[in-house]
N, C-alpha and C positions, 0 to 999 in steps of 0.2 A: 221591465227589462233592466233599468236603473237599479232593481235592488237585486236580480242576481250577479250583476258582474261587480258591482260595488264591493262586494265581498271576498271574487276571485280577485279584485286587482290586490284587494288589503291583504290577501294571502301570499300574492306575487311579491308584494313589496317587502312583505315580512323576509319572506322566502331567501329572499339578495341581499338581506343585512347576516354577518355573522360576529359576534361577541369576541369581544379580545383584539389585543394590538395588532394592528399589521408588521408583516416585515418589512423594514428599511434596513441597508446594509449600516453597521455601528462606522462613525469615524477614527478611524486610526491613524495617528501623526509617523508622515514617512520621509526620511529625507529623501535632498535632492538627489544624491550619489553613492553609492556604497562606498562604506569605508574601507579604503584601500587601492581602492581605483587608482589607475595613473594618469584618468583626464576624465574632464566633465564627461557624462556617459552620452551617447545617441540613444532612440528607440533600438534600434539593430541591436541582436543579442545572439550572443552562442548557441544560444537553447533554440535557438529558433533550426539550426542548422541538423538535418535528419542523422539519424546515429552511425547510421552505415557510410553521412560524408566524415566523421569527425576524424578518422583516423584512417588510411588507404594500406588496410591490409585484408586481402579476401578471408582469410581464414579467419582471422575475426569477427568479420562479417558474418561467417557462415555459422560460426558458432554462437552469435548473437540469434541470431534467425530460426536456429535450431531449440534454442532454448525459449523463445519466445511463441512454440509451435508445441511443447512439450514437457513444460516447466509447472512442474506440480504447484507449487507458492497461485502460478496463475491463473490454472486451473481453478482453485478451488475458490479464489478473487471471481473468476467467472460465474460458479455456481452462486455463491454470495448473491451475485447480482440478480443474479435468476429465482432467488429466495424471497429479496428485496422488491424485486418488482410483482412476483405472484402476493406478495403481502399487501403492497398499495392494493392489488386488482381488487382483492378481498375486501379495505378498507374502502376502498371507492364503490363499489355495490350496494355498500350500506346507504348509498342516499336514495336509491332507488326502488321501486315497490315490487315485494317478491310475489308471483303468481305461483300457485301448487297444484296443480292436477291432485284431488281426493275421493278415495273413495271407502265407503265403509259401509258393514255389516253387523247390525245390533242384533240381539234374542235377549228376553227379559220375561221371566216370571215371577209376579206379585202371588204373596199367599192371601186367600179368599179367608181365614180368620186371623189373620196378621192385625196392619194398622188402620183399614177401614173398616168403621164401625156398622154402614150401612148393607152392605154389600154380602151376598145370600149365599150362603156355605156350597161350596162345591163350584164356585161361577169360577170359567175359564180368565185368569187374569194374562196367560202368555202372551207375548206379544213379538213378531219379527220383519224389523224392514230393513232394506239398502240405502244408500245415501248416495250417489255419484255426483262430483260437481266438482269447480274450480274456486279456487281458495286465495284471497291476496292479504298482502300483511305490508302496512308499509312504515315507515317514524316518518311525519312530515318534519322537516328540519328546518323550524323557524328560525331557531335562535344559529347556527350553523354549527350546532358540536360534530356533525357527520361531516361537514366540508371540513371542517379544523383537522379531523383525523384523517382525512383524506389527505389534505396539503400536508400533515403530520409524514404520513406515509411515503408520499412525493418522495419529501425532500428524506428520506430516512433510503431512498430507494438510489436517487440520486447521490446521495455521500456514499452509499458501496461501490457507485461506478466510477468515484472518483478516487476512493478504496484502490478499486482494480488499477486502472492506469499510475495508481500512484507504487503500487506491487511492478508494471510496468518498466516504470523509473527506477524502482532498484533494481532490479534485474537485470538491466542494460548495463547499470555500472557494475554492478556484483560479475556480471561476467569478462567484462570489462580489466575490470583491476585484476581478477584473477589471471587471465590470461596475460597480463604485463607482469604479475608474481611468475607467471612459469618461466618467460623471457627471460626476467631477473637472475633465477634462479638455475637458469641455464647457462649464463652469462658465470654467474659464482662459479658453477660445476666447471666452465672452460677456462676458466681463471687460475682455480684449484689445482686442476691437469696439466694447464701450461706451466705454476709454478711447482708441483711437482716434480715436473720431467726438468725444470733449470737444478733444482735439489738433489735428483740424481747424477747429470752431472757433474756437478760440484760436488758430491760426497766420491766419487769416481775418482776426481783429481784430488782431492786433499787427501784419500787414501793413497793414490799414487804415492805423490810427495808424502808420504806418513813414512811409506814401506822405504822411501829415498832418504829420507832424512831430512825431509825440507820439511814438514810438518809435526806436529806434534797429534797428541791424542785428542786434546781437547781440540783442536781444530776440526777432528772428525768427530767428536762431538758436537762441536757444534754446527757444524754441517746435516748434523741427523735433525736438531731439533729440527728447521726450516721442513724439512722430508716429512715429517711426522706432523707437523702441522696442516701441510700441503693435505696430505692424505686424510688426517682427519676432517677438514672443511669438505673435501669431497664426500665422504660418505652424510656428514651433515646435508647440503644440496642437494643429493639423492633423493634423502629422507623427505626433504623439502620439495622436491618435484614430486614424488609420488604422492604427499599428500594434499600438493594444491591440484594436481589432477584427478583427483578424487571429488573434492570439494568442486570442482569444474563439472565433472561427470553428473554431481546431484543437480548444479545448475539447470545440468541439459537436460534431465528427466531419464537419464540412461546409469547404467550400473558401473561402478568403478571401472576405468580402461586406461589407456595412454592416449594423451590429446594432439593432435596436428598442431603445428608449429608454422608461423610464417617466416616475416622477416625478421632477422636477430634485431634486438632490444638498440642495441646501436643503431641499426640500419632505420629504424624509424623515424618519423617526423613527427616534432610539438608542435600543433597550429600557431602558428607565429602571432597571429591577432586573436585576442580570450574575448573581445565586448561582453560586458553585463548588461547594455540595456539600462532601464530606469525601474528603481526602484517600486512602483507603484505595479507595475508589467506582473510583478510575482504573486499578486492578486490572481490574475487570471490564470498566471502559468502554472503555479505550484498546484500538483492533486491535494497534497494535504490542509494547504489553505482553503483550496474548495471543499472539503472534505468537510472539516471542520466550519463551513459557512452553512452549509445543509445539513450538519446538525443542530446548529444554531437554531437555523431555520424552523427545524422539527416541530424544538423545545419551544419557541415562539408560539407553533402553532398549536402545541399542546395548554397554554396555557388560558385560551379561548375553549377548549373543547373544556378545560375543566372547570373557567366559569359560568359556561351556558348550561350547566348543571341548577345553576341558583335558579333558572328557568323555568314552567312547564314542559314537560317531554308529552307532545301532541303523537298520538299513532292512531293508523285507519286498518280492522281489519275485516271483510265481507267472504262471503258467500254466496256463489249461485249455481243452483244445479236441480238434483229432481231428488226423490223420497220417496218409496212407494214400497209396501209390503210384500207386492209383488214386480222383481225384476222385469218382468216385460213391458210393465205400464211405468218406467223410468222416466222415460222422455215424452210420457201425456202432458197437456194442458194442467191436470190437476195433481200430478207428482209436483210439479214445481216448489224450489223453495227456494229462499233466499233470505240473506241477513246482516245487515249493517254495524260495525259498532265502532267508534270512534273512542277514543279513552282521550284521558289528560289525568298526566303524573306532577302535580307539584309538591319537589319536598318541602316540608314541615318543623321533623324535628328529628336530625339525626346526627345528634352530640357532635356535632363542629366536623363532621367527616369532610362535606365541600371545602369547607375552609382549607382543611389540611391540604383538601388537595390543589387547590389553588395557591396554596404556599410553596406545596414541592414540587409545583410546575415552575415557577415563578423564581424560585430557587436555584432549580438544572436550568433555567435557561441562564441566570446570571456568573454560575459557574461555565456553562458553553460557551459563554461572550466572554470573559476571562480566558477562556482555553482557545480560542479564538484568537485572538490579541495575542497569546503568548505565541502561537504555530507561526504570524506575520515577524513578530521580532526573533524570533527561532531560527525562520527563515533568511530574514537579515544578518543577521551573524554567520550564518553558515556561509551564505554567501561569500562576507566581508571575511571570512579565515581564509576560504578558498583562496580571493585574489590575493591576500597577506603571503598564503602558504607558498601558489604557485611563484611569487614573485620572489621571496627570499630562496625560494630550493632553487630556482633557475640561475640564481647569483651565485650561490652555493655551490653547485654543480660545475661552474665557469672556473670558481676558485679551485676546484677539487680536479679540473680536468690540469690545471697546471702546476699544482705539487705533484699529480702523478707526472708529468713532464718529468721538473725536477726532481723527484723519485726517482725516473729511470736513469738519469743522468748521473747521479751519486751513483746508481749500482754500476754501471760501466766504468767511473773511473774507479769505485773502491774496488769490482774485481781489478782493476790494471796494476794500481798500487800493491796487491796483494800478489800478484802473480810475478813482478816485477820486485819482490820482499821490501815493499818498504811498509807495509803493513800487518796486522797480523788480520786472522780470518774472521775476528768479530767486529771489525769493521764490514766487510761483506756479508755477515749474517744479517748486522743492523737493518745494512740499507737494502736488502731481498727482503727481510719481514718487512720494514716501513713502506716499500711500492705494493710490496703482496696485500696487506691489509687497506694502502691508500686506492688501491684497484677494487678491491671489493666495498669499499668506503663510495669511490664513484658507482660504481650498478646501484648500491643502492639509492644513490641518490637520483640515478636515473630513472628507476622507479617512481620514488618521489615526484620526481616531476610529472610524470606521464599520470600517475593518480592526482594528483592537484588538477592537471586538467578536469582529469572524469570526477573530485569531488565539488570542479564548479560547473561544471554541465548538469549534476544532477541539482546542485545547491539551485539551483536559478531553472530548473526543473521541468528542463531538456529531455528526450528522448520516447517520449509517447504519442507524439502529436500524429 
């Protein structure tokens, strides 16, 4: 009894060892607090906060939602993954032994003065029988190159899923920012039309006073420029709406149209508290960080599958069934056949190929661990512009809301002064183009800001959870 299991147990033990390094995650030096931050960080983080609370407008909502249900980019992130994991299913079968249902049909005739010498001319050599039986084929995997490729496949299966959520994460901002470009851009266009209709106007009264004598030509000259300005920025934001709702439309998986609108770009709220969270956190949070760890991972485990090559490759393949010249006596006692055979592949001599390949395993995984290391400091930056960015536009923005103040302040006394002659009317051109350009100067800085939010929601890699 001692010597048959002796043998199963040395096959079991073998069986549980596999060749090549394991994965441990690499260490990577992170600080305490992203650069930029306004105070030591908490755990608590923006990213943690669901997409739909980040911002309280339904129509964004819905057009998140709709894009996220019909967004070609994700769709086909989906399939990926559905590529990814029928590939594992594949690699992972290989450890297992394949059973065949077989059956077959031989006829063979030998010629009677052919290659045997003994054999009396004219003697029937024909011969015809069936074969039916079951057929199995297995690689025992001692050394573990079939689990390597396995764990290979895993992790090659898991970095598309991490693919996908990470196609997620931009998608929420891409739709995101787009829809604050339209606000924006609608904000310019009512800008444009307000400063328009003050340029009409004003070219109204300086023509009066032209036809009275109180103005000259150039006054109504220069009265047109501002109109002409006005006008052409408007058809500019036209052009600019209809192309970001276009680009919105491919967002949503739908064909070019005109997009629903919520509250104007003013009327909105910046979350007042941004928390980063702690630096380390973006480990787990970022897809592309995971992304590129189960690639690591792969390449790791590729490079066990290609030194258990230096190994014997053990495989078991049999046969049992029946044989009989004639079909009905198949399954007699004396049709019976069967057949065992066991092989072992050791290579010998095949001009440095293993090596090679245990070099350019060995190689992609040292390049994945570099490219690894870079998506974490990638990430950190991104992060640390984000806080830099949203922080100085939101100072910016403060500044820019009070030159337009004093913008409009200049244009009400320079019309007074003008209308009152103690000026002439290029003082009132001045200060209508300086508030007219300082008003479109603030939207877009209001912009600004509202994207600085969504580029640190997604930096720190919010919105898929």
């Amino acid at each position: 009894m001692k010597r048959v299991w002796l043998p199963a147990a040395l096959l079991a033990a073998l069986s549980a060892c596999a060749v090549g390094p394991n994965y441990h995650r690499p260490a990577v030096a992170l600080p305490d607090q992203y650069r930029g931050a306004a105070q030591p960080e908490a755990p608590a983080s923006i990213a943690d906060t669901k997409w739909f609370d980040l911002f309280h407008d339904d129509t964004l909502k819905q057009l998140v939602a709709t894009a996220l249900e019909h967004n070609f980019d994700l769709q086909i992130a989906a399939e990926r993954v559905s590529e990814a994991r029928a590939q594992f299913g594949i690699a992972r079968a290989n450890q297992f032994p394949f059973v065949d249902a077989q059956a077959q049909f031989s006829a063979t005739r030998s010629s009677s003065i052919g290659s045997f010498p003994f054999i009396v001319r004219g003697t029937n050599l024909s011969a015809a029988f069936t074969q039916i039986g079951g057929a199995l084929s297995w690689e025992i995997d001692l050394w573990g190159r079939l689990r390597r490729l396995s764990e290979a496949a895993r992790a090659q299966y898991l970095a598309t899923e991490e693919g996908r959520r990470g196609v997620v994460v931009s998608l929420v901002s891409d739709v995101m920012d787009a829809y604050f470009q339209m606000l924006e851009q609608d904000l310019e266009l009512d800008i444009s039309r307000r400063t328009r209709d003050i340029a009409n106007d004003n070219l109204r009264l300086v023509t009066l006073r032209r036809d009275q004598g109180a103005a000259s030509g150039l006054d109504v000259a220069q009265a047109q420029q501002l109109l002409y300005t006005a006008t052409a920025q408007i058809a500019a934001a036209e052009r600019a709406i209809g192309q970001t709702e276009n680009a919105l439309s491919l967002l949503l998986g739908a064909p070019p149209a005109a997009r629903p609108r919520g509250q104007p770009l003013e009327q909105l709220a910046v979350p007042l508290e941004l928390p980063p969270g702690l630096p380390a956190s973006l480990l787990e949070r970022r897809p592309d960080i995971r992304q590129a760890e189960q690639t690591l991972i792969s390449a790791n485990a590729q490079i066990g599958a290609a030194r258990a090559l230096y190994f014997p490759q053990i495989s078991l393949t049999a046969f049992v069934g029946g044989q009989s010249r004639a079909l009905s006596e198949i399954v007699t006692g004396p049709a019976r056949t069967q057949n065992i055979g066991p092989t072992a592949l050791l290579p010998i001599f095949h001009a440095g190929q293993i090596r090679a390949q245990v070099r350019l395993s060995e190689a992609q995984q040292r390049e994945l661990l570099a490219a690894y290391q870079k998506a974490i400091y990638s990430a950190l930056r991104e992060v640390s512009d984000a806080l830099i960015g949203h922080d100085r536009t939101r100072e910016q923005r403060a500044q820019q809301e009070q030159l337009v103040r004093a913008l409009t302040e200049s244009v009400r006394l320079s019309t007074l002064r003008y209308r009152g002659g103690l000026d002439s009317y290029l003082q009132v051109l001045d200060a209508q183009r300086n508030l007219f350009q300082g008003q479109l100067t603030l939207a877009q800085l209001r912009l600004l800001e509202f994207e600085s939010v969504v580029q640190l929601y997604r930096a720190l890699g919010g919105g898929w959870q």
